[in-house]
C-alpha positions in Angstrom: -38.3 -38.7 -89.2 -36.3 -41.7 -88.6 -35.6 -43.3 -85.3 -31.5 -41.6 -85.6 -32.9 -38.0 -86.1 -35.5 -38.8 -83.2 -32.7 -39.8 -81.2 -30.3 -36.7 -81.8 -33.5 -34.4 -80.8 -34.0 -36.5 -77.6 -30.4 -36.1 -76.6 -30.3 -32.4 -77.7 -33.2 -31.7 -75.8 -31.6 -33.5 -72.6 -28.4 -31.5 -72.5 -30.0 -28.1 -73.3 -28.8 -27.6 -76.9 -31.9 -27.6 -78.1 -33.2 -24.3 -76.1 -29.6 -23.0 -76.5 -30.2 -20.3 -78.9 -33.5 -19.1 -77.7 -32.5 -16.0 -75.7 -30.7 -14.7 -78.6 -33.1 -15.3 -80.7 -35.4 -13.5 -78.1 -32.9 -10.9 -78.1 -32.4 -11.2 -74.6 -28.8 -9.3 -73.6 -27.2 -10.9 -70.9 -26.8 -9.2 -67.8 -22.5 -8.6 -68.3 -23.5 -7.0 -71.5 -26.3 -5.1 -70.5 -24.1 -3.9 -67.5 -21.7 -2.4 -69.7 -23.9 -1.0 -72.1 -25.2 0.9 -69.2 -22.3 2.2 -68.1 -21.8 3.2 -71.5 -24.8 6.1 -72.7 -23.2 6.6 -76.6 -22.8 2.9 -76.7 -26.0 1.9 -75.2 -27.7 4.5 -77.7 -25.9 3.6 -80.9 -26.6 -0.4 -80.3 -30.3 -0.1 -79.4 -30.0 1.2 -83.1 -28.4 -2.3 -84.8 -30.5 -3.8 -86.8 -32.0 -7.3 -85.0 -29.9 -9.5 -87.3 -27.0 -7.5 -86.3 -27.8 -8.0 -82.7 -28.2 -11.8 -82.6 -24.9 -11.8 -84.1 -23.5 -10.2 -81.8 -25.1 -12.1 -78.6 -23.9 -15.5 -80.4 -20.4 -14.3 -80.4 -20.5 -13.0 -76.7 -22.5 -16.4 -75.7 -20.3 -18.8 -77.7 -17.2 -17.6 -76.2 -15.2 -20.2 -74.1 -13.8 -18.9 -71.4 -14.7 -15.5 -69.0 -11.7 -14.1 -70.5 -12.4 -14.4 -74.0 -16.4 -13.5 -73.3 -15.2 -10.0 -71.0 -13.0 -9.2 -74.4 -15.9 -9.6 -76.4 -18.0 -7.5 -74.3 -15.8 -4.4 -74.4 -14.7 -4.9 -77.9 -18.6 -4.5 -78.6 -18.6 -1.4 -76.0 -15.9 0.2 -77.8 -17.3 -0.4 -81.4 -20.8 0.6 -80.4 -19.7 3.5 -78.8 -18.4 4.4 -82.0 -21.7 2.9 -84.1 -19.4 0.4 -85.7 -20.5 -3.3 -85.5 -18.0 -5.4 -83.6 -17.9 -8.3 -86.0 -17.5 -6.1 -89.0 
């Protein structure tokens, strides 16, 4: 690898990039999510049933959101799709 691509992992590695997808890939849900989905039985139910891919989709969207507001919107919308075993991003 050259001494550039060395120097991107270094830095990506320093300010947590590098690690930053490996909850989703983990399929770890986030507490706010998984708060919701227990609050929600048809919802919880129906998304236990996505397929993995489907799921890590979903967490990046949640994750990759901005601000709290945009983040909470993207929780419910994926309560309210679930709940209806529609995939929010479809």
């Amino acid at each position: 690898m050259t001494e550039a691509g060395l120097e991107k992992i270094a830095a990506a590695k320093q300010d947590g990039s590098w690690n930053a997808l490996d909850a989703i890939e983990a399929l770890t849900i986030p507490a706010d999510l998984k708060q919701a989905l227990e609050a929600n039985e048809t919802a919880n139910r129906y998304f236990e049933t996505f397929s993995n891919s489907t799921k890590k989709n979903i967490l990046f969207w949640i994750d990759s959101a901005k601000r709290p507001q945009t983040r909470l919107k993207r929780i419910e919308k994926t309560i309210s799709s679930a709940a209806q075993n529609q995939n929010p991003l479809a």
